[in-house]
N, C-alpha and C positions, 0 to 999 in steps of 0.2 A: 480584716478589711483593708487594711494601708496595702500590706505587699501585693496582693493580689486586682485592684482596686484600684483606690487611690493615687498608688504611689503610678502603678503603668498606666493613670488616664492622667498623671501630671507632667511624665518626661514625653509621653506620647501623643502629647494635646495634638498636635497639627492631624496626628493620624485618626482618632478618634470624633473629631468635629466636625467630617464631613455626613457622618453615616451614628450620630448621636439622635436619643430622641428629642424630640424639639416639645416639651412640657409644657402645656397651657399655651403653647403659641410665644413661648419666651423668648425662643430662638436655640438651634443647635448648641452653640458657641456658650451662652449664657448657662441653660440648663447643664452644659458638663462643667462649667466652672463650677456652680451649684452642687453636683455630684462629686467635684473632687474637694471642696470647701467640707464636705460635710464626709467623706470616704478618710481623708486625708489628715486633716489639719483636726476636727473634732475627735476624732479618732485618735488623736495625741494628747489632747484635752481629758479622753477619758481615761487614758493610759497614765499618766501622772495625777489624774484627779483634780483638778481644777475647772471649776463650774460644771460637774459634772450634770446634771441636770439639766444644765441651758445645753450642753454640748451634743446632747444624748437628742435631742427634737428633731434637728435636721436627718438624723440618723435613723431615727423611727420613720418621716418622713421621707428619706430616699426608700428605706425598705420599702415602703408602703408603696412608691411610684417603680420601683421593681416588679411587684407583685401584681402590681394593674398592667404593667407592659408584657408578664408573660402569663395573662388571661388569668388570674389570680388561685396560680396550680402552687399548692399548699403544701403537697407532699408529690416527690419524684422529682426530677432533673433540674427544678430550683427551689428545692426545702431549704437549701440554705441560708435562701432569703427569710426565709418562716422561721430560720435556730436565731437568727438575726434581728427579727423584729423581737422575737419574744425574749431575747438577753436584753435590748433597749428598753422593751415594756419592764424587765423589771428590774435596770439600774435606772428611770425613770421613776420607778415608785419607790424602791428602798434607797435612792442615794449614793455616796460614794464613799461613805463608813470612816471610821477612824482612822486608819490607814491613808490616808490620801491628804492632798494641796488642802485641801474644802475641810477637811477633819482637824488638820492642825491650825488653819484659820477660825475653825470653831473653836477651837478649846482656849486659843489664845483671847479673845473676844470675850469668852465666857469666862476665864479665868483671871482678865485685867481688873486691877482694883478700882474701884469707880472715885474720880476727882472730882 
């Protein structure tokens, strides 16, 4: 999602923001900041694992506003929006594991002696 995504609607914003979709009437401008907030910078969040859960919403969320803008085609010329909802839906429901930011703030939490 960054390199493909993210990263080309960050250095590209002037190009991208005349011909973006405009989301509930938010305005072009707004709605791709939105998209690149959540393409971009969440997307790094879940990559190092921190807050991985809150990070992963916007992310389900853009898929979701994906999938309504290209008439909600599930399989063919944008599945990849559907591989993408459904790895969100399930580091959404299983979390971001011992392995991650979120994991060693767990154990340290759990493991501190109580004063």
């Amino acid at each position: 999602m960054i390199p493909s995504h993210g990263y080309a609607k960050l250095t590209h914003f002037q190009d991208f923001k005349t011909d973006f979709v405009d989301f509930m009437g938010l305005g072009m401008e707004v709605s791709l900041g939105l998209a690149i907030f959540a393409e971009f910078f969440c997307s790094i969040l879940i990559i190092i694992g921190l807050g991985t859960r809150l990070a992963v919403i916007p992310l389900i969320f853009t898929a979701l506003v994906i999938l309504s803008v290209h008439n909600w085609e599930l399989i063919g010329e944008h599945e990849l929006a559907t591989a993408f909802l459904i790895g969100y839906l399930a580091i959404l429901i299983l979390g971001s594991g011992d392995y991650s930011l979120d994991g060693l703030i767990r154990k340290k939490t759990t493991s501190a002696p109580n004063q």
